[in-house]
C-alpha positions as CSV (number, residue, x, y, z in Angstrom):
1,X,9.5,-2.1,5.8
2,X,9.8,-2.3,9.3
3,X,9.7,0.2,12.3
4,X,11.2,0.1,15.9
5,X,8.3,2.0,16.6
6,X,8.0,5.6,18.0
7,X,9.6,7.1,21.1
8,X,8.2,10.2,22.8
9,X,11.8,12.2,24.2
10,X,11.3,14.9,26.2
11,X,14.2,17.3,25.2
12,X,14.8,20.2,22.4
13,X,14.4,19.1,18.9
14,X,17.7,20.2,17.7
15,X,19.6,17.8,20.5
16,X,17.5,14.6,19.4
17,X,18.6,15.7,15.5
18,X,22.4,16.1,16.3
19,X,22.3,12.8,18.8
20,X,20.4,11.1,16.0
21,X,22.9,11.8,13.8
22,X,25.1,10.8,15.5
23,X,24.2,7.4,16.4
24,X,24.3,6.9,12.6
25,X,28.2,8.3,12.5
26,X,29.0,5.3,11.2
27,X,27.2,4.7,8.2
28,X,26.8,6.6,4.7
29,X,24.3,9.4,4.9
30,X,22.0,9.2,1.6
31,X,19.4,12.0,2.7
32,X,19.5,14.4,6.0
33,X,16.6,17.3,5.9
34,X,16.8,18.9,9.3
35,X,13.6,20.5,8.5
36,X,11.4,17.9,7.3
37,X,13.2,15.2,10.2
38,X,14.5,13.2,7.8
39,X,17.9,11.3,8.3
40,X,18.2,8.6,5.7
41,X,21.6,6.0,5.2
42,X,22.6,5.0,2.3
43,X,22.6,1.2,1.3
44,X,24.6,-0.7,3.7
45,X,25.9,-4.5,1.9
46,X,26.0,-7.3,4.5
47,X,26.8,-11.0,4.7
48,X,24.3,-13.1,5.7
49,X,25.1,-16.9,6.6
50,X,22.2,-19.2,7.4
51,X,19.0,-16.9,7.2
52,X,16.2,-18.0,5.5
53,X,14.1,-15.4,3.3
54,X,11.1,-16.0,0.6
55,X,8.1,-17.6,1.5
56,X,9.4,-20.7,1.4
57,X,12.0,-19.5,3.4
58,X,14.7,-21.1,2.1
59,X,18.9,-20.7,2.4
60,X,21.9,-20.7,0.8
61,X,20.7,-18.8,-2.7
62,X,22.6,-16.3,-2.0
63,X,24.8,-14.4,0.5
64,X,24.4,-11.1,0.9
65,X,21.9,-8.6,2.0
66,X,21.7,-4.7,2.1
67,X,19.5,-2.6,4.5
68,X,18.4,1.6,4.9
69,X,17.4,2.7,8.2
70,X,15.8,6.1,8.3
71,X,15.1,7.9,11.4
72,X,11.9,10.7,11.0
73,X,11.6,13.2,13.9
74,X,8.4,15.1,14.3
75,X,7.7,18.1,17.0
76,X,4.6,17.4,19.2
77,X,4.3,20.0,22.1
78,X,7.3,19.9,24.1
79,X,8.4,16.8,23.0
80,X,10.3,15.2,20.0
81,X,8.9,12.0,18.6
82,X,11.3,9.6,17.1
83,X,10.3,6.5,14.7
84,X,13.0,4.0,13.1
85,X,12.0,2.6,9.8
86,X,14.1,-0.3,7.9
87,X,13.9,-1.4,4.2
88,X,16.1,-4.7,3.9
89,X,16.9,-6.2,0.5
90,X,18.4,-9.9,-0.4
91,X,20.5,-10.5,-3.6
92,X,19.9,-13.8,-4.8
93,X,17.9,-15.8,-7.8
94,X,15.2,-14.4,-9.2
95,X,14.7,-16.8,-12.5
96,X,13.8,-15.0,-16.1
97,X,15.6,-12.8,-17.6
98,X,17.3,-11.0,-14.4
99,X,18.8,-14.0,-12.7
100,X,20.6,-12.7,-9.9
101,X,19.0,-9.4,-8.3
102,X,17.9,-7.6,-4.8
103,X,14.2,-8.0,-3.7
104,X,12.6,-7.4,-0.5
105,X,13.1,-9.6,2.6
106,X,11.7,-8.9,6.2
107,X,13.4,-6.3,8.0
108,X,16.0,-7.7,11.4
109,X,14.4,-6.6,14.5
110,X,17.7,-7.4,16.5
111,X,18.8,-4.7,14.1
112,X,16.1,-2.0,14.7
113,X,16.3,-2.7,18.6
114,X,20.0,-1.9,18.3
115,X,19.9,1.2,16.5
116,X,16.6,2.6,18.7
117,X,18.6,1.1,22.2
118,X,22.0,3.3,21.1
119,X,19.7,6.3,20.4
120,X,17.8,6.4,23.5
121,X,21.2,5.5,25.4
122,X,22.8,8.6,23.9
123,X,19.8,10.6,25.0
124,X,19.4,9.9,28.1
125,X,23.2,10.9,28.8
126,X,22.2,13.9,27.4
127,X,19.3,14.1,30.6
128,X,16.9,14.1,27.8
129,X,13.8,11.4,29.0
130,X,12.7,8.8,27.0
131,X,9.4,7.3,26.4
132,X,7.4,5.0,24.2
């Protein structure tokens, strides 16, 4: 698993939850706890042409992936602290008995940065300030 990191926003919890939300209006919501600050998507399948994964990273085994994002807010203060996590799975060959099935792979930073850059866009049009 991989994070984006954590971003200090200077604004009222319940306007980072709903603009959190709805940066993620596109994908399947698996878990959303407004008390706990967990917003969790369900598994999204991709295509993936060309990257390598394993540790001998390798290609062409396979050609899909699937990745969960999960966004936890926390209250600190006056401010609302924001981390990104993402878990990323490839489906490809395994060997034994289970030929074909999802294992780990490294999460996509391009991905991360995209999610945590619409975010923090959609925050600061809402005047809320951003910080890491």
């Amino acid at each position: 698993m991989s994070t984006g990191g954590e971003r200090y926003v200077a604004c009222e919890y319940g306007m980072v939850w709903e603009t959190a939300l709805e940066t993620l209006k596109d994908v399947p919501i698996d878990t959303k706890d407004k008390a706990s600050g967990i917003i969790e998507t369900d598994w999204v399948e991709t295509q993936v042409i060309g990257r390598p994964y394993g540790i001998l990273q390798r290609e062409g085994l396979g050609d899909k992936e699937r990745v969960r994002h999960t966004f936890t807010l926390s209250r600190k203060d006056e401010m609302t602290i924001v981390r990104l996590d993402e878990r990323r799975e490839h489906f490809g060959f395994r060997g034994g008995s289970r030929i074909y099935q999802w294992y780990p792979v490294e999460p996509s930073q391009e991905s991360i940065n995209l999610l945590i850059s619409r975010l923090e866009t959609r925050l600061k049009e809402e005047g809320c300030f951003v910080g890491i």
